[in-house]
N, C-alpha and C positions, 0 to 999 in steps of 0.2 A: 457369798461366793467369793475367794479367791481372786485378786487380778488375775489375771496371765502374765506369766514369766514373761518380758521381754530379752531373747536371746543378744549375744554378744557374738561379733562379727565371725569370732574364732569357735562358739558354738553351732551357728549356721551351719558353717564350713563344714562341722565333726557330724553333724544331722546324717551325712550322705557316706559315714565309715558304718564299714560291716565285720563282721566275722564270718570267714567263708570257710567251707570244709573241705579239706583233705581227704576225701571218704578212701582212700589207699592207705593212709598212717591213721585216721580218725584222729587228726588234730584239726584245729584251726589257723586259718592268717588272718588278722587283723587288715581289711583293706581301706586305709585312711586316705585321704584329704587335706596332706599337711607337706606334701612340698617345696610351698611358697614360705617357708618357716626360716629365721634370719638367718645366714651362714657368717659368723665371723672367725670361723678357725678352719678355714679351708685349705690354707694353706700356710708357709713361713712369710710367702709373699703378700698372704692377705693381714694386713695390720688393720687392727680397730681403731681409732678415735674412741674418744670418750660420748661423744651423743650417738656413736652408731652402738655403741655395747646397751642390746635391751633389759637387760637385766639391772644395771648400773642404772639406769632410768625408772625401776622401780623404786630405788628408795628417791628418789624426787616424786615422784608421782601420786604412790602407795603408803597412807601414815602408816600400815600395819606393818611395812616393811622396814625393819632396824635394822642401821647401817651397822650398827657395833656389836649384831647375834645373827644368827642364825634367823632367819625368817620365811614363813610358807605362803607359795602364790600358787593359783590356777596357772596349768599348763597353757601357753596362751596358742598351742598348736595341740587340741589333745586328739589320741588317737582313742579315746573312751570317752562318753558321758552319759548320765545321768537321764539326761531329756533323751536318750535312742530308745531311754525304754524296753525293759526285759523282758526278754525270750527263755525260756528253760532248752539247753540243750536236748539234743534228745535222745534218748537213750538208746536207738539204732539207729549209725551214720546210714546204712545202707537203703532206709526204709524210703528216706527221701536223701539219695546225697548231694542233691544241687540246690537244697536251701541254706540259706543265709540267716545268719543270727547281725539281730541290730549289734553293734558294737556300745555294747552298755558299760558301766563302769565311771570311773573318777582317775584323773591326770595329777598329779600336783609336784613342784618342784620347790625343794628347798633352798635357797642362798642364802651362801653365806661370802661378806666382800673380799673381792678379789685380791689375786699377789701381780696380776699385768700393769707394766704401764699403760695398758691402754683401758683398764679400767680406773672411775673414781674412786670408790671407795674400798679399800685396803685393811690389810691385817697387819701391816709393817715388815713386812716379809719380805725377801728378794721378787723381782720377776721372775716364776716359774709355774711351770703346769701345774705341777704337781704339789698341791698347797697342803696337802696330808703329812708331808715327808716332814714338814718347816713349821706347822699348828700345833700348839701348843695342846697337849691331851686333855687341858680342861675342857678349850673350846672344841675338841674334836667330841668328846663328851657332851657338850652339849647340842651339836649334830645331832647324837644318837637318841636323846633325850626326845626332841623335837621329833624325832620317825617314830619313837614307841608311843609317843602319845598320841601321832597322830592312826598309828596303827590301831592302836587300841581303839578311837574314833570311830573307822572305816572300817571295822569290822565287826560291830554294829549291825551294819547293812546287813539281811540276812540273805539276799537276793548274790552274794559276793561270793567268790569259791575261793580267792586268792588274790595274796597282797603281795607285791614285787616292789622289794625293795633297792635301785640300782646306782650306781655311776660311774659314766664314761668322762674319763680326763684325757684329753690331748684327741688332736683331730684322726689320728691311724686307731685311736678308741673307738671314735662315731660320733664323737661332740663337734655337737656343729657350732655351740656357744661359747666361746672360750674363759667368759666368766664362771668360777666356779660353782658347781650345782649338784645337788641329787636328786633322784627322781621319784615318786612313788605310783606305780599302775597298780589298779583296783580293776579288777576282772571277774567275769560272769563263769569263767572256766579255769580250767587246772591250766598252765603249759606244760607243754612237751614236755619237755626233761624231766621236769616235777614229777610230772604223770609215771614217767617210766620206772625215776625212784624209788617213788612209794609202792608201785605196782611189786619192784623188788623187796623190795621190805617188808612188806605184806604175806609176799612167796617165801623169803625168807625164814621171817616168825612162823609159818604156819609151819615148816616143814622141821626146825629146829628149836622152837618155842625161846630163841633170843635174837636181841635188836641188830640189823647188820650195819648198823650207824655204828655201832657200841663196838659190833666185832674188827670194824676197820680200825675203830682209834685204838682200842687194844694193840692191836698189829702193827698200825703205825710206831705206837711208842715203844716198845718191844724192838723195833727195825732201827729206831731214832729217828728225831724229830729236826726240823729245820730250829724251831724255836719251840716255846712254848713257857706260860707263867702261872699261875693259880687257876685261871680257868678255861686257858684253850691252849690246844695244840695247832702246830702250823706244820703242814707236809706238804712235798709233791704227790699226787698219785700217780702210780704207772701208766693210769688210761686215761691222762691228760691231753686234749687234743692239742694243746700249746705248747712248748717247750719246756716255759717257764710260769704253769699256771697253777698256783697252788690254793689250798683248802684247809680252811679251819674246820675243827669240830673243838664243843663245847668238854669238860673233862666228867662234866653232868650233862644228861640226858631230861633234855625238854623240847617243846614243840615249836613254839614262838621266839619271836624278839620281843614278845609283851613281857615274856616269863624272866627276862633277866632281873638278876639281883644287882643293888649296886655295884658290888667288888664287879661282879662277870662285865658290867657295864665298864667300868674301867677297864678292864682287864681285855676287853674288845676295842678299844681304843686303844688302847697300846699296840695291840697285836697289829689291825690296821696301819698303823703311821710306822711300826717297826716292819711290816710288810714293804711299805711301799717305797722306806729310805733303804730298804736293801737292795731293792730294784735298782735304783740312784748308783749306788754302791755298784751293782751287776753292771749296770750297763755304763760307769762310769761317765755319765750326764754332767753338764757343767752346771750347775743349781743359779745362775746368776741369767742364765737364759732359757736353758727350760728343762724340761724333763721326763722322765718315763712316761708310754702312755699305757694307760692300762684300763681295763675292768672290772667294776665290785660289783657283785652280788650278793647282798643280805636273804637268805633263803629258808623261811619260815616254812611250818606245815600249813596244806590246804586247810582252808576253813569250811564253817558251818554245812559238815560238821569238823570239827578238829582231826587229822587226819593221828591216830594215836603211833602210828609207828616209824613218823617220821622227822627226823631231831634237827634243832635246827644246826645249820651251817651257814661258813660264809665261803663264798669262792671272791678271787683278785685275778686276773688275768691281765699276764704283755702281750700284745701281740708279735714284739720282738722277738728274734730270733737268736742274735746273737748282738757283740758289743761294736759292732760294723753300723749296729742301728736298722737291717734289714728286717722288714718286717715276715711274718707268716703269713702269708696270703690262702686264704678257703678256695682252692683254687676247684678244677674236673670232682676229681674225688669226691672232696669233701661235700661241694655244693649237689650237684648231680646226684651223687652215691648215698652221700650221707656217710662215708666212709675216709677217716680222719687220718695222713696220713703226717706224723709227728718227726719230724728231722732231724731231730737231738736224743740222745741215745739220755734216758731217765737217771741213769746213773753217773753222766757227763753233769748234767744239770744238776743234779742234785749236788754234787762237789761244788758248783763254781758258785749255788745259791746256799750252800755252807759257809763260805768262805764271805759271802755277801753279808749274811743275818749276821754273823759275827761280827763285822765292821759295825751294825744299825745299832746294834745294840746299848 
């Protein structure tokens, strides 16, 4: 017989997160147990020290954490584990809609060292948020290397529907760590938006027997493109709820981030760091003290089983508004309604992030 696991303070904690239903949208919210989790990028006013940055204390702490790569740790606040133990959704929200699904799953965050002074360990870089703009494509390359392997790991699992691959830079993002990181959520369910995707895609193919991933980037490149190299394009869409939120699609059509080839693999690291120094560029950020904040989403198809009609992509999102530095705020509308309403006319934006990617490049 097995010992028993002896849990860790931050798996306790995650014991008592749930997934609750939505039975009006039939999605789920994750309800965690993680707002004692450290805040060091709260504000311009909130400066870290070096023993208050937790992450910076994993390479002391942690041999498996390499100050000089990329390195993977347990989310030490996760809103999913393993030990909550699986529930199979069920296949009618209505039948019971005030049950709760354990919040199952795997948390993990990758670091790689910081560009702040107030973190120790460095990439030689200036102090700035934004360490994608200033990283050199090998190591942003081997970022990506480290998520597809561990992708490939975590899905595995067959109890897993979907792997989230993300990251928030700068505090108006939602990082609340100011050391740089990305994240990966491992989930028992689709999310939302994924869900509605494919659900399109799916309606799509059936009714015109081709991919509506394929027909957008068709259209996109035909309309012109922000940028784009060997194997991705970079656009705005017009149903961007951000101003300034743009979308990669691959110029081939696959499911995964597992499926990339090496060129795409570069050729995605490029796109990301010439994304983000356009922002730089957009919103003319002084790189010596910090910079754009934004959102990446690496967004793969559902798994087991492989969801076949839905390709992968990546979204980057500012929450900027304009080069005032004002952010877009999810204000009545958005939040209440769920009805997005977008302040910058798409063909305003798309000029001034022409004129950007041309500077990045």
């Amino acid at each position: 017989m097995e010992p028993k696991k002896v849990l860790s303070e931050a798996e306790t904690r995650a014991l008592q997160n749930t997934l609750c239903p939505n039975f009006y949208s039939g999605t789920y919210v994750t309800n965690a147990n993680r707002n004692a989790r450290p805040v060091t990028n709260a504000s311009e006013q909130s400066k870290v020290t070096t023993k208050e940055c937790p992450f910076c204390a994993m390479y002391d702490t942690y041999p498996e954490c390499d100050k000089d790569k990329p390195s993977v740790i347990k989310n030490g606040f996760p809103s999913h584990i393993l030990e909550n133990g699986y529930e199979s959704p069920p296949a009618d929200f209505l039948a019971d809609p005030f049950h709760k699904l354990p919040a199952y799953g795997v948390n993990e965050v990758v670091l790689y060292p910081g560009g702040r002074n107030d973190c120790k360990y460095k990439l030689g870089i200036p102090e700035i948020a934004n360490v994608f703009a200033a990283m050199p494509v090998e190591y942003l390359l081997s970022i990506l290397e480290i998520l597809i392997n561990r992708f490939k790991a975590l899905m595995e699992n067959t109890l897993v529907s979907y792997i989230a691959i993300f990251e928030n830079s700068g505090a108006a993002a939602g990082s609340t760590v100011s050391h740089p990181h990305c994240q990966t959520y491992v989930l028992p369910i689709i999310p939302a938006k994924i869900a509605l995707e494919l659900a399109s895609a799916n309606t799509y193919y059936e009714k015109y027997q081709t991919n509506l991933f394929v027909t957008e980037r068709k259209h996109e490149i035909e309309k012109g493109v922000l940028y784009q190299n060997d194997s991705f394009i970079i656009f705005l869409p017009p149903y961007a709820e951000f101003p300034y939120a743009v979308k990669m699609l691959p110029k081939r059509f696959f499911n995964t981030i597992a499926e990339l080839t090496n060129q795409e693999k570069l050729d995605l690291a490029d796109a990301i760091k010439t994304t983000v120094t356009a922002y730089d560029h957009l919103f003319k950020f002084d790189k010596q003290t910090t910079a754009v904040p934004y959102m990446l989403g690496i967004k793969s198809a559902p798994i087991n089983p492989i969801a076949e009609n839905y390709c992968f992509n990546v979204e980057i999102v500012t929450p900027l508004r304009s080069n005032t530095h004002q952010v877009k705020l999810n204000a009545s509308m958005e939040t209440i309604f769920n009805h997005h309403v977008n302040p910058v006319l798409t063909s305003d934006a798309v000029e001034n992030l022409a004129e950007a990617f041309a500077k990045a490049k």
